[in-house]
C-alpha positions in Angstrom: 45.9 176.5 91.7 49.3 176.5 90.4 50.0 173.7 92.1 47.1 171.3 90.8 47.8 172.9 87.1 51.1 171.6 87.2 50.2 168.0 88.3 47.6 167.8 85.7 50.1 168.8 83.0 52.9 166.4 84.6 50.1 163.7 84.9 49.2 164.1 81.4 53.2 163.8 80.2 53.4 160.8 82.3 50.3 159.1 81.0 51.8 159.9 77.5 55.1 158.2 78.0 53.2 155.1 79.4 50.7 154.9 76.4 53.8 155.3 73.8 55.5 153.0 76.4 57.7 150.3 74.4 57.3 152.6 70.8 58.9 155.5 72.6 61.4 153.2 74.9 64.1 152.0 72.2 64.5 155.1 70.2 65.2 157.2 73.0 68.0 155.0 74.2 69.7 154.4 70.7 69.5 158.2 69.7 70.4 159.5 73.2 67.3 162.2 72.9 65.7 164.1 75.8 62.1 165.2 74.4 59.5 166.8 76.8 58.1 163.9 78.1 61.2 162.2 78.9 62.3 165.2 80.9 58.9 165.3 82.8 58.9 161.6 84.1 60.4 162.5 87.5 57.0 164.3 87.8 55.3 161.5 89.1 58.2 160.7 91.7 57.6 164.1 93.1 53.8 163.3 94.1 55.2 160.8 96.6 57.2 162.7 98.4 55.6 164.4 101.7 56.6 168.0 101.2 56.4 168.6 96.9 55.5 171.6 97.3 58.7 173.7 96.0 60.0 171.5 93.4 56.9 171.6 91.5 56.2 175.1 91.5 59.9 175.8 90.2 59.5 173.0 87.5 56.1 173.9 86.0 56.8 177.0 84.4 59.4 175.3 82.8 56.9 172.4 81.2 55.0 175.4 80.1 57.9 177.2 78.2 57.6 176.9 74.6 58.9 173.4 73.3 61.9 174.7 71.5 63.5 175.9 75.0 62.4 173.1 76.8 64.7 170.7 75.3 67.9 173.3 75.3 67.1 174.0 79.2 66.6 169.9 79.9 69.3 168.9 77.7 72.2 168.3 80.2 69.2 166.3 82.7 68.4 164.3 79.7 71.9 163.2 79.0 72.4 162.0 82.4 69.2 160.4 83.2 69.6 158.4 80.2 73.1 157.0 80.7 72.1 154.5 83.6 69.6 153.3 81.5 71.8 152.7 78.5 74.0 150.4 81.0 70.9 148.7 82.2 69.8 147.5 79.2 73.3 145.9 78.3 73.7 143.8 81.2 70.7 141.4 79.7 72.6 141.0 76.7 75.7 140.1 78.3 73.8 137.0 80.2 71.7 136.2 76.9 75.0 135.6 75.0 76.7 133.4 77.8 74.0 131.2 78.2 73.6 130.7 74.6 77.5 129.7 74.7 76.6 127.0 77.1 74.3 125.6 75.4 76.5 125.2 72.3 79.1 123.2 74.5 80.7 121.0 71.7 80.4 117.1 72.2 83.6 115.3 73.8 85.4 112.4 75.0 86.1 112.5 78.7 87.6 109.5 79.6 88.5 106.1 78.8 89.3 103.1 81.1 89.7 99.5 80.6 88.5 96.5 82.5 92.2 95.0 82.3 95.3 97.3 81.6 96.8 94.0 80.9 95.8 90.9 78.3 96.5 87.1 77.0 96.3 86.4 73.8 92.7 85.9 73.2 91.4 87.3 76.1 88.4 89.5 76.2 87.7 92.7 77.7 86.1 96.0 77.5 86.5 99.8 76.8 84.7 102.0 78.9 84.0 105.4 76.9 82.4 108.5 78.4 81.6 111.4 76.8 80.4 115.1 77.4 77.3 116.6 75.5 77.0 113.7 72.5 73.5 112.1 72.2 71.8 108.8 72.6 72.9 106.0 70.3 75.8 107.9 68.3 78.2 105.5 67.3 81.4 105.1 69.4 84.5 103.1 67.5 87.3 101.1 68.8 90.5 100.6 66.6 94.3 99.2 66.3 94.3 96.1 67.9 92.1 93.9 66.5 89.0 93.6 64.6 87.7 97.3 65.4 84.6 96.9 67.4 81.3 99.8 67.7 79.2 100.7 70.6 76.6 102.8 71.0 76.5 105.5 73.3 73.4 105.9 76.6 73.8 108.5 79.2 77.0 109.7 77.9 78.8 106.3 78.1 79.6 103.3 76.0 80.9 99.9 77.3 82.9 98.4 73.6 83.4 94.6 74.2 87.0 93.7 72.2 89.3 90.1 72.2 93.0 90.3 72.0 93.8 88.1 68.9 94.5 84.8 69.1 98.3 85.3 67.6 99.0 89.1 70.0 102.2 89.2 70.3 103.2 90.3 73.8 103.8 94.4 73.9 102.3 97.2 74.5 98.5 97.6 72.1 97.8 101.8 71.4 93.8 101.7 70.9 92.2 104.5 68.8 88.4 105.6 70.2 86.5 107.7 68.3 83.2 109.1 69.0 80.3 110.4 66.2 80.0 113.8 66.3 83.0 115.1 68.2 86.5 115.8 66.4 88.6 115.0 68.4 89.6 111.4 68.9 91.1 109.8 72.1 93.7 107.2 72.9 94.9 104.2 75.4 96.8 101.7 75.4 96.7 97.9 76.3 99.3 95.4 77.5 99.8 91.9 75.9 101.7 89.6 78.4 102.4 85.8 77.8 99.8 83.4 79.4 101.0 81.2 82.1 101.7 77.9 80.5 101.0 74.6 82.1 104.1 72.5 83.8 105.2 69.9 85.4 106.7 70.4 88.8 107.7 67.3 90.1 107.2 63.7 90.6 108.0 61.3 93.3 108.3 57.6 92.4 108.0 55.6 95.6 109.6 53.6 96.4 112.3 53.7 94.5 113.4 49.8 94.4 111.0 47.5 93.9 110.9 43.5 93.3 108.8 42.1 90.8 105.5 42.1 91.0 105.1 44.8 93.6 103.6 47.9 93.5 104.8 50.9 93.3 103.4 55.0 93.1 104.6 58.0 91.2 103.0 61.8 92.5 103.0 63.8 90.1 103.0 67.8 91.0 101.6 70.4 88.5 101.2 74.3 88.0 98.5 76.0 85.7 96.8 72.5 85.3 93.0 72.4 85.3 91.7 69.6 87.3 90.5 66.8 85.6 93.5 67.0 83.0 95.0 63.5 82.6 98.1 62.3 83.4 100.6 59.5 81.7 103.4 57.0 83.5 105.1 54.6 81.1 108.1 52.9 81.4 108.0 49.8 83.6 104.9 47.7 83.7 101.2 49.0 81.9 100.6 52.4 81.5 98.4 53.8 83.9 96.7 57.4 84.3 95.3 59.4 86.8 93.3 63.0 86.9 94.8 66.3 88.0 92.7 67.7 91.4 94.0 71.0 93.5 97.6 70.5 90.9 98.3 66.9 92.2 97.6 63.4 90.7 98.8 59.8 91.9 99.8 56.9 89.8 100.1 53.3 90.6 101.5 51.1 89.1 102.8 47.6 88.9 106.2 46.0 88.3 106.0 43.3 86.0 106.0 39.8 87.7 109.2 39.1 85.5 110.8 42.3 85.2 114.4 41.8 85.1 116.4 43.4 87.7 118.0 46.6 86.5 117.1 50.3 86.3 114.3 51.0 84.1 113.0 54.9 82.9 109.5 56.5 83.5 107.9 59.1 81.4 105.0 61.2 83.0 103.3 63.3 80.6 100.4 65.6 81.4 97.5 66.8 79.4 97.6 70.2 77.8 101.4 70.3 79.1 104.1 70.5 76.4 107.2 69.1 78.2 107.5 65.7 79.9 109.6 64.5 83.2 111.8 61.3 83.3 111.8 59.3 86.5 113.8 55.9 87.3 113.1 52.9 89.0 115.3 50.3 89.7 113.5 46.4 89.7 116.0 44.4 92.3 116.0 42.5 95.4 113.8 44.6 98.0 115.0 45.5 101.0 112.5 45.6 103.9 112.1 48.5 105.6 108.8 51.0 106.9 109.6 54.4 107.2 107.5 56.9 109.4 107.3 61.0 109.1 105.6 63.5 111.5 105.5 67.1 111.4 104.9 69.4 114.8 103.2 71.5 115.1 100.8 69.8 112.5 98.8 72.7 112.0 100.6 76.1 111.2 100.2 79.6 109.8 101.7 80.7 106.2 105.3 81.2 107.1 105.9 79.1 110.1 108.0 76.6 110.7 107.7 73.4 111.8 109.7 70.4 112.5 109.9 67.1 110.6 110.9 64.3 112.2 112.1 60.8 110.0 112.4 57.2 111.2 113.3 53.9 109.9 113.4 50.7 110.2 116.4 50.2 108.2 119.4 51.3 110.7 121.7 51.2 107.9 119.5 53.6 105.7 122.6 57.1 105.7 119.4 59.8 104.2 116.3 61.1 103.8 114.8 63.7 101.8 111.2 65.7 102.5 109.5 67.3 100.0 105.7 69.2 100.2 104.0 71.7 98.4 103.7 73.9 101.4 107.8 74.1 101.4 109.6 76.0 99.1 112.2 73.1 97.1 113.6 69.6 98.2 114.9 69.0 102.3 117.8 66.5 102.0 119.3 65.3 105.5 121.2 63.2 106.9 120.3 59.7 109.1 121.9 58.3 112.1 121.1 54.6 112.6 118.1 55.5 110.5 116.6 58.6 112.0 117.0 62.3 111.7 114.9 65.4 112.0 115.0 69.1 110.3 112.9 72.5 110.5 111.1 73.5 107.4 109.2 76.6 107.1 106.0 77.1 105.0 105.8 79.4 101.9 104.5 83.0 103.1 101.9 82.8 100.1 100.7 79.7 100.6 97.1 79.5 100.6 95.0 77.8 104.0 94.6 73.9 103.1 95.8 70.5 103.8 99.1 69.9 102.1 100.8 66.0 102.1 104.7 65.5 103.4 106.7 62.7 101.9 109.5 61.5 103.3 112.0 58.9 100.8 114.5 56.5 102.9 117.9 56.3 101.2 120.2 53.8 101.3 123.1 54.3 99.3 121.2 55.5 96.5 118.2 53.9 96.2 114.9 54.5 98.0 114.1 51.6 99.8 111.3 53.3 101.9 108.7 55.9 102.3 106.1 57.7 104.0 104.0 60.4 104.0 101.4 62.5 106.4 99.8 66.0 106.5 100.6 69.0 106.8 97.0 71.5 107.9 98.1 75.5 106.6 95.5 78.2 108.1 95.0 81.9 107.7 96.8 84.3 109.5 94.5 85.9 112.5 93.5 89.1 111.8 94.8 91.4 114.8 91.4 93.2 115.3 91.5 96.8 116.3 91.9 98.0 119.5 88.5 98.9 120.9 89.1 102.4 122.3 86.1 102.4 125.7 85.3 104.8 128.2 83.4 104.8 131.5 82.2 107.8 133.9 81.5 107.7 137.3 80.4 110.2 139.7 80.9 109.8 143.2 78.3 110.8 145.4 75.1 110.6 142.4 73.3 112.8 144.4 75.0 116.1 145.6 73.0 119.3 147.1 72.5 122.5 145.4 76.1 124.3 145.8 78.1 120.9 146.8 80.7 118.8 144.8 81.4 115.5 143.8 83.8 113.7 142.1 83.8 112.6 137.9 86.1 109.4 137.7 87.3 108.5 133.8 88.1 105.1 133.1 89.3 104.1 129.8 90.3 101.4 127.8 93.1 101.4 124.9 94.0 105.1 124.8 97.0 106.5 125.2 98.2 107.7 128.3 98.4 111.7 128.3 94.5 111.8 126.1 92.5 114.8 127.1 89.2 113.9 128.4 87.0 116.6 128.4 83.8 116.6 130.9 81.1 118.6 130.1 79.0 119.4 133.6 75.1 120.1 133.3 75.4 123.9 133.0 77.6 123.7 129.7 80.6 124.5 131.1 83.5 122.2 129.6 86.4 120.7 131.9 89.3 119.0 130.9 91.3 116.3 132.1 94.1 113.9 131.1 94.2 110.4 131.6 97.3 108.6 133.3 99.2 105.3 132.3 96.2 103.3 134.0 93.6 104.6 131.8 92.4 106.7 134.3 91.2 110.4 135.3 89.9 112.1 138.1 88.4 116.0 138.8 86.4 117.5 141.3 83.1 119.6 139.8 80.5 122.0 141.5 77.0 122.2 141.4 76.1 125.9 141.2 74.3 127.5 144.1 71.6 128.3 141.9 71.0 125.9 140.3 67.6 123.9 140.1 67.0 120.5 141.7 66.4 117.7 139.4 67.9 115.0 137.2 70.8 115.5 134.9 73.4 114.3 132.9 77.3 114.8 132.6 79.4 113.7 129.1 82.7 112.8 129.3 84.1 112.8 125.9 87.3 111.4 124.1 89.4 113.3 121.2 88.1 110.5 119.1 84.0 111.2 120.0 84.4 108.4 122.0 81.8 109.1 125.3 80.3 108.0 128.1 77.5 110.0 130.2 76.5 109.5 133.9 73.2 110.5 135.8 73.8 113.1 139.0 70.5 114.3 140.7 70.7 117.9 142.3 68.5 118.2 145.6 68.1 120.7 148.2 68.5 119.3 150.8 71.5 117.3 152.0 71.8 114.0 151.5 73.0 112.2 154.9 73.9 108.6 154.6 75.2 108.9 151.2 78.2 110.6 150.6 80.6 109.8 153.7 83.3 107.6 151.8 86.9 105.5 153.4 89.8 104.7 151.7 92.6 102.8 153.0 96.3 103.8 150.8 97.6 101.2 150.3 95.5 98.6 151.1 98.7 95.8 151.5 100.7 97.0 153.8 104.1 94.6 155.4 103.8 94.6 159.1 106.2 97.9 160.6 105.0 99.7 157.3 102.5 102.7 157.1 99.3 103.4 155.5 96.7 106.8 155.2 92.9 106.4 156.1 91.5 108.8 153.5 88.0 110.3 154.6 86.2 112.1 152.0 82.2 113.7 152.2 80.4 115.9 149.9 77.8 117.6 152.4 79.7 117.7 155.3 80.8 121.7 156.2 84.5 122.2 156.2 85.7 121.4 160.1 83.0 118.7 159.8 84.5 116.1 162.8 85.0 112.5 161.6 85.5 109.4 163.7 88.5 106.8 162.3 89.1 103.6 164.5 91.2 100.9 163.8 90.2 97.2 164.7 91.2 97.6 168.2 88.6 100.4 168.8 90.9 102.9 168.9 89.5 105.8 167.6 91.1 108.9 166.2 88.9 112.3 165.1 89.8 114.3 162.1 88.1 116.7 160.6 87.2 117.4 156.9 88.7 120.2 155.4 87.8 123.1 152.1 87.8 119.9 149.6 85.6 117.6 151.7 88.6 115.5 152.5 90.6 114.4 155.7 93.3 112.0 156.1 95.5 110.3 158.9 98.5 108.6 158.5 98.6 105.3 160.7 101.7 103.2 161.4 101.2 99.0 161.8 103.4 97.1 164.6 106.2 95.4 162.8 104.8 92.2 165.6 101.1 92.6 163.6 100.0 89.3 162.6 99.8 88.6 158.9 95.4 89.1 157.6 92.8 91.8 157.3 91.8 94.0 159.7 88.6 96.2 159.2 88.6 100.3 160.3 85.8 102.5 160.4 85.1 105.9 159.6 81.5 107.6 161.1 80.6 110.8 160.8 77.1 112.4 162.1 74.6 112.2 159.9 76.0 110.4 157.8 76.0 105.8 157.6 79.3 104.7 159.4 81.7 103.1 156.5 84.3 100.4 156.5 87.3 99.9 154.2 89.7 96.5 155.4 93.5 96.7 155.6 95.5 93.4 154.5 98.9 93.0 156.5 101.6 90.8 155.0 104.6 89.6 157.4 108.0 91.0 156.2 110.6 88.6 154.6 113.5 90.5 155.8 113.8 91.7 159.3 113.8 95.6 159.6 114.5 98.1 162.5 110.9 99.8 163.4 111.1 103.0 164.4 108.1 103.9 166.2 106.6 101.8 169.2 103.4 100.2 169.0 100.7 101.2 170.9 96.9 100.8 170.9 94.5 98.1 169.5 95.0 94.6 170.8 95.2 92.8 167.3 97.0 95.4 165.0 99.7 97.1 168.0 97.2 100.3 167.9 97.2 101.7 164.4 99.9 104.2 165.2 98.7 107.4 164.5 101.4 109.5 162.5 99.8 112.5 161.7 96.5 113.9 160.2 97.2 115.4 157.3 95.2 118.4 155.3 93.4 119.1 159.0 90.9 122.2 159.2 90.0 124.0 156.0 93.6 124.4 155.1 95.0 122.7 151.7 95.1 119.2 151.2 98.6 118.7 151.5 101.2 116.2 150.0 99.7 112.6 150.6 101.8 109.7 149.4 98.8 107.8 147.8 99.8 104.2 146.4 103.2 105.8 145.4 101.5 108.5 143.8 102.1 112.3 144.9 98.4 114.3 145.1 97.8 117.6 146.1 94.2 119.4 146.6 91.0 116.9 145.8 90.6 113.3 146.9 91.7 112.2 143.5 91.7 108.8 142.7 91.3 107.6 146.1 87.4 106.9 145.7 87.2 105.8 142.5 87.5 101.8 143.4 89.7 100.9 139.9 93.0 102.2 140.8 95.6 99.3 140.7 98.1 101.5 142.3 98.5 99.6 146.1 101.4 98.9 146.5 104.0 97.8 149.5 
């Protein structure tokens, strides 16, 4: 009964501090007070726990007490139940006030950029403004260098269209952007540089001596010239004009039919250019003579040279001088019985197009022919990027449950020394390095418990380059299909040596294997730990030069071939073994069978390449290593 009284009284404390709930809440915390009720609330706690018993039987006497000792005796518990919650309810705050601060972020100016750092007089172009926290449609203002200019702001940025004036002189331009509603104001600045005026190159007056009533041409060369811009010759005969196209314009004009003999001065003038050229010709007793000009190669590259070749028909003619616009200034040379040749090389900037070559004829001083031809300029080739390629092979594509085989690499543009690394069906990772053919070779395992069926091996390149290769797991072995020859090298000189490298995947280790050369001569060898056997054969030095076909059969397994090309030797040499055996090749000499048994595989000279333990490259087909 005490037990239940003491509950009910708790309960009722607790139901009182839940009904005065948020009234009661705050002045407890401020003041820091520990009434009754407050000291009560770990009451209902208690009724959770599984064994109450004890602490409610000590505590409800003390509810009981009268009120006046209840708070001295709870005073201490009060205190410290109530300083958690007093930290509690100032973390809200805290949070409250930061996010508020946020909020309140003051408008900015975060950047400005220009469409042009640099400017002509009179040239337009924009301000880019951006800005942090600053409305739609606030103003955004564009001072100091010119007529200042407003904008609008969307999304936080402003585009402010502006024109250099007309009479800028060139310099450096500080702008002043200002934005409404922030405070602070922003700078940049802007660069006024001189626009490229119009000019004159050059002109060519051709030829230089005319009779009267003959014809003659001036090419006039220009710079910063629009096409269609007219230009002027005056000076001997009726002024003519032509039109500016790609910078160039030619005029003709005529000599009067009674010009007096003598030198008379052109003026070319151009439209919208300030300067003018002067030009002579002289009027006189023409001298006949044809001129000719070719250039080889007649299409180049920006920066090649080429050759220009001159001829005359005027044997007494002592120069010649070669101008184009794809050469940088005026070729002069001298003529020998009127001919002559130079190498010119092209501008490195010149852009791809057809550019003309004129050649003038000089004799003594005057021009008494010309010529001209052209000149084709094309992009440089763009050297495309090596494409970096790789290609796996496995050699047999079907092995048995606990056998090997062989994973062959061959790449394409990657440097010799690259790890390759081949990742085999049960996730295990196996690295390999390629040599200075692009190639790589390693010997893998099937596990012995592993399940028959299809899968894949990935060989894969530092790069992520890869290539993948189907290998199908059976049970059983595979007869037929995995007995392989290899002849090393396959050129041998007649009196030279060779291996016969025999390699199987589900033969046993002491496996017997049949080699016979083209005589029929037949040698037995047996496959060792690494599925591999080898014998060294030696070829009669009197071995007629061709290719001779050996053998390799093995039971249960499809007899193989690999053929053997002899060359006769240039130099006479001293053999040192006898030959002996087959009819057409003096036997095949056997040396020695190398890597017998189930010991190691040996030292092999393989195409002038060293190996030790695995077959190695010797199946792979690519290798480009035979050498003699």
């Amino acid at each position: 009964m005490r037990f239940n009284t003491s509950l009910a009284v708790a309960g009722a404390l607790g139901l009182a501090v839940l009904t005065a709930g948020p009234v009661l809440a705050e002045p407890v915390a401020e003041s820091g007070a520990a009434p009754t009720a407050v000291a009560t609330t770990p009451a209902p706690a208690a009724t959770t726990a599984p064994e109450p018993t004890k602490a409610p039987a000590a505590k409800a006497p003390e509810t009981k007490a009268p009120e006046t000792k209840a708070p001295e005796a709870k005073a201490p518990e009060a205190k410290q139940t109530q300083a958690p919650a007093a930290k509690k309810s100032a973390q809200p705050v805290k949070k409250v006030t930061k996010a508020a601060k946020e909020q309140a972020a003051e408008p900015a100016i975060t950047g400005v950029t220009l469409s042009s750092a640099t400017v002509t007089a009179g040239q337009s172009y924009e301000v880019t403004v951006t800005t942090s926290a600053v409305a739609d449609g606030k103003r955004v203002h564009v001072q100091g260098f010119g007529d200042p200019k407003v904008a609008l702001t969307k999304d936080g940025k402003a585009v402010v269209g502006l024109v250099a004036p007309s009479d800028a002189t060139p310099g450096a331009k500080t702008l002043k952007i200002s934005v409404e509603g922030v405070t602070t104001h922003s700078s940049a600045t802007v660069t006024v540089v001189e626009a490229a005026k119009p000019a004159i190159v050059d002109a060519v007056v051709s030829p230089g001596l005319v009779a009267p009533g003959e014809n003659y041409t001036v090419a006039v060369s220009t710079k910063d010239v629009a096409d269609g811009k007219r230009v002027h010759v005056q000076g001997l005969g009726d002024p003519k004009v032509a039109y500016v196209k790609d910078g160039r314009a030619t005029v003709t004009l005529t000599a009067p039919a009674d010009a007096a003999p003598g030198v008379s001065t052109l003026t070319i003038s151009v439209e919208g250019v300030e300067t003018q050229l002067k030009r002579t010709i002289e009027v006189g007793q023409a001298i006949p003579s044809s001129a000719s000009v070719t250039v080889t190669p007649g299409t180049v590259h920006a920066g090649d040279k080429v050759g220009v070749r001159v001829r005359s028909s005027e044997p007494r003619a002592t120069d010649a001088r070669v101008t184009s616009p794809a050469f940088s200034g005026k070729h002069a040379f001298t003529l020998s019985k009127g001919q002559g040749e130079i190498t010119a090389a092209t501008s490195n900037d010149i852009k791809p197009g057809q550019y003309p070559v004129t050649v003038e004829i000089i004799l003594g001083e005057r021009v008494i022919a010309t010529a001209q031809t052209t000149l084709t300029v094309t992009a440089k080739p763009v050297t495309p990027t090596p494409i970096v390629s790789m290609d796996l092979q496995l050699t047999p594509g079907k092995v048995r449950v606990g056998g090997s085989y062989l994973a062959g690499v061959h790449t394409d543009n990657v440097k010799p020394g690259t790890a390759v690394v081949i990742t085999t069906p049960d996730g295990k990772k196996h690295t390999v390095k390629v040599d200075d053919f692009g190639d790589a070779v390693t010997r893998l395992h099937v596990p012995k418990d592993a399940k028959p069926g299809a899968y894949e091996v990935v060989a894969t390149l530092p790069g992520g380059q890869s290539s993948t290769a189907s290998l199908t797991v059976t049970q059983d072995v595979v007869p037929g299909a995995d007995l392989y020859l290899k002849l090393s090298p396959g050129t041998v000189y007649a009196g030279g040596d060779f291996t016969a490298f025999v390699a199987s995947d589900s033969a046993k280790p002491g496996t017997e294997v049949v080699i016979a050369d083209p005589g029929g001569k037949a040698v037995t060898a047996k496959i060792n730990a690494h599925g591999v056997a080898a014998v060294r054969f030696h070829v009669s030095s009197g071995t007629k030069a061709g290719a001779y076909v050996f053998s390799a059969d093995m039971e249960r397994a499809k007899k193989v071939y690999a053929t053997l090309t002899v060359k006769k030797r240039v130099v006479a040499q001293t053999d040192g073994l006898t030959p002996r055996g087959g009819a057409e090749t003096g036997g095949g000499l056997v040396a020695a069978q190398v890597g017998a048994g189930t010991g190691g595989f040996g030292g092999v000279a393989l195409g002038g390449l060293l190996m030790a333990a695995g077959a190695g490259a010797a199946f792979l087909g690519r290798r480009r290593r035979d050498q003699v």
